[in-house]
C-alpha atoms as an extended CHARMM CRD file, in Angstrom:
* protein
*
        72  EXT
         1         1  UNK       CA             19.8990000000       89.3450000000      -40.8250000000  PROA      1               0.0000000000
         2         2  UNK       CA             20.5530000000       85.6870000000      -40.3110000000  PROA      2               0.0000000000
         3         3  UNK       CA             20.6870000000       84.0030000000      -36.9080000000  PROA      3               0.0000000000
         4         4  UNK       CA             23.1320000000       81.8520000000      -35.4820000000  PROA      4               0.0000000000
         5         5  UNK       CA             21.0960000000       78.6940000000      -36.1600000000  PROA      5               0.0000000000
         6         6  UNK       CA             19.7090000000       79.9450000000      -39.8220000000  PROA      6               0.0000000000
         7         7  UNK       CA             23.5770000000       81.0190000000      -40.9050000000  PROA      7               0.0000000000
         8         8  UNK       CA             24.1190000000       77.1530000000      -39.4030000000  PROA      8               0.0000000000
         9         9  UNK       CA             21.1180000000       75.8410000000      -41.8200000000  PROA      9               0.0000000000
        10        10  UNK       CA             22.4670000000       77.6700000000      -44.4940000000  PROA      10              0.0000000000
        11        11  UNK       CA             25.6050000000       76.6620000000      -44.2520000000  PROA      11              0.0000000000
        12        12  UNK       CA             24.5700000000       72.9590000000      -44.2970000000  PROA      12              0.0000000000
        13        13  UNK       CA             22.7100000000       73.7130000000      -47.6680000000  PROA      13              0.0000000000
        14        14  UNK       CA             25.1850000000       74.9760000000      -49.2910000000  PROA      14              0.0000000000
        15        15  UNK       CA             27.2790000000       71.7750000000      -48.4980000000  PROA      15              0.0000000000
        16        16  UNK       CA             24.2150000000       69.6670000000      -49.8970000000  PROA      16              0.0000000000
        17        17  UNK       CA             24.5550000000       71.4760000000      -53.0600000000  PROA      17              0.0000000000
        18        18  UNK       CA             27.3140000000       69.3060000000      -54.1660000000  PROA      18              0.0000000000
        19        19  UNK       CA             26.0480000000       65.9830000000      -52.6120000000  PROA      19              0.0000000000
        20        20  UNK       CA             25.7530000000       63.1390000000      -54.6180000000  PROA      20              0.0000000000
        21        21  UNK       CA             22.2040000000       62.7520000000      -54.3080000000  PROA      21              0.0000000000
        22        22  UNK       CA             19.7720000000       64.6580000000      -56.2000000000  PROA      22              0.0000000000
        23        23  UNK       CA             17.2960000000       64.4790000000      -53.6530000000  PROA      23              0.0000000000
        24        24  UNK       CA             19.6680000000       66.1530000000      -51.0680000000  PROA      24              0.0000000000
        25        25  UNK       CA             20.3690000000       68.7260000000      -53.4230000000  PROA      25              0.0000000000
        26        26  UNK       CA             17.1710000000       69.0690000000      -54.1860000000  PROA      26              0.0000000000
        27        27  UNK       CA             15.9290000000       69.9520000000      -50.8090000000  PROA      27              0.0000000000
        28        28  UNK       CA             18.9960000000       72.0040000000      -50.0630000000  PROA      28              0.0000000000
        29        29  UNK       CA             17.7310000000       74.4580000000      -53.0460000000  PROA      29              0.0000000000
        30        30  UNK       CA             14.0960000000       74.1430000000      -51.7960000000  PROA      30              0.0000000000
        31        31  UNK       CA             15.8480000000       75.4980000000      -48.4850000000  PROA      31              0.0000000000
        32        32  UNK       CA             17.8530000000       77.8380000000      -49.5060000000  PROA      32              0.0000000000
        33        33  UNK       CA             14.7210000000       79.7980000000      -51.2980000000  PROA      33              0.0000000000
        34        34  UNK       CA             12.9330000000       80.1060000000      -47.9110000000  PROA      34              0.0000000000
        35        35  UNK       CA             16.3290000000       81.0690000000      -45.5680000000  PROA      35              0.0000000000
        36        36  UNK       CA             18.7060000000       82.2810000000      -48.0110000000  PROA      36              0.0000000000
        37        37  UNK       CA             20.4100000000       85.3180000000      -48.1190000000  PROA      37              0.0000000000
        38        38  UNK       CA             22.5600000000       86.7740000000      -51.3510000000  PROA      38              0.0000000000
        39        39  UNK       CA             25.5510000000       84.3670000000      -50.9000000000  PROA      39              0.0000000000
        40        40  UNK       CA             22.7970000000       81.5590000000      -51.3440000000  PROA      40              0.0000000000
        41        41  UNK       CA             21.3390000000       83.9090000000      -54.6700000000  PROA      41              0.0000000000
        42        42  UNK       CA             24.7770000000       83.8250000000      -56.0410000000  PROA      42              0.0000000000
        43        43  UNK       CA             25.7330000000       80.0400000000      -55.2940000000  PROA      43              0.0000000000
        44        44  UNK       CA             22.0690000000       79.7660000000      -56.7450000000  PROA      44              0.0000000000
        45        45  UNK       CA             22.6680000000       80.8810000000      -59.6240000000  PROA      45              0.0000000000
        46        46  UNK       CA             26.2070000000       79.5120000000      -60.1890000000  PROA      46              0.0000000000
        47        47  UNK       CA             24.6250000000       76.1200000000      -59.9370000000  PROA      47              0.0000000000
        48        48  UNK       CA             22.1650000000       76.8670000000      -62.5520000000  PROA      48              0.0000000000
        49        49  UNK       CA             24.9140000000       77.6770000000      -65.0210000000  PROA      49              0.0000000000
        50        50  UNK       CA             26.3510000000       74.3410000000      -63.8860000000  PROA      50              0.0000000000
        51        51  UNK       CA             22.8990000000       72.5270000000      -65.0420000000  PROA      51              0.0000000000
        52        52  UNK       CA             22.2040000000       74.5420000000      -68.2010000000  PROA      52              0.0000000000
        53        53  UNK       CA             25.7480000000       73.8620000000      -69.4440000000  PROA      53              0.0000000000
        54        54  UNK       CA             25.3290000000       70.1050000000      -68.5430000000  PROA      54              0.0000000000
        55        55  UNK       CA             21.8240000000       69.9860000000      -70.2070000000  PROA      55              0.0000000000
        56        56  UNK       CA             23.0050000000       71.8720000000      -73.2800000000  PROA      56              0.0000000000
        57        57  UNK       CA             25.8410000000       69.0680000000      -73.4140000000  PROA      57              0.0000000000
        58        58  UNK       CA             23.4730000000       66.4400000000      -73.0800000000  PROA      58              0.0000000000
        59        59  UNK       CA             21.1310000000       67.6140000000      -75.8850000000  PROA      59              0.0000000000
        60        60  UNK       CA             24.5010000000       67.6170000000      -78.4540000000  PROA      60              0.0000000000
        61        61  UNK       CA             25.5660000000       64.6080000000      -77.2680000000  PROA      61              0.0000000000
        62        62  UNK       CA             22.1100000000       62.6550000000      -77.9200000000  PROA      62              0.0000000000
        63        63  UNK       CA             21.6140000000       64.6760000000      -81.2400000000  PROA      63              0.0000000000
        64        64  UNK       CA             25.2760000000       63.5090000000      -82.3690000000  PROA      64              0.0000000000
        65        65  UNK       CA             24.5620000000       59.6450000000      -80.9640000000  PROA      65              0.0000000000
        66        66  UNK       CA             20.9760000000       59.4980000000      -82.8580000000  PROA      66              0.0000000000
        67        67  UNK       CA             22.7520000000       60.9750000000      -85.8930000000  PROA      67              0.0000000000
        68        68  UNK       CA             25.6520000000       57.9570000000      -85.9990000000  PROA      68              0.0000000000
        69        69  UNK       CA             23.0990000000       55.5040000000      -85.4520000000  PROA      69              0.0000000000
        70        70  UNK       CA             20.4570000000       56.6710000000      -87.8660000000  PROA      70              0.0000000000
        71        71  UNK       CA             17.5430000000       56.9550000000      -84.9750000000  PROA      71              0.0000000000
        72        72  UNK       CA             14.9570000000       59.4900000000      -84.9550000000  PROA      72              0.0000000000
């Protein structure tokens, strides 16, 4: 069970998730893996679908630009 001020922490955390700054978000996942509880799991793992689709993007789009310009 979560305390007042740990449901507060966590609740902060999961704002930082979507903060512009890596770093933040960074340190609001390191966070959330010591306090979390299976709302943070989920949201968790949600973002990680968020990241492998944007990596997977990423990888296509710098195979198609290397392909167009002829660089290996």
């Amino acid at each position: 069970m979560i305390n007042n001020l740990e449901e507060a922490d966590v609740n902060h955390c999961l704002r930082d998730l979507f903060d512009e700054n890596q770093e933040i978000r960074i340190n609001a996942i390191n966070q959330l893996g010591e306090v979390g509880d299976e709302l943070c799991l989920q949201e968790l793992r949600d973002q990680l679908r968020f990241i492998n689709n944007e990596h997977q993007a990423l990888i296509i789009a710098i195979d198609k630009l290397k392909q167009k310009l002829g660089v290996k």
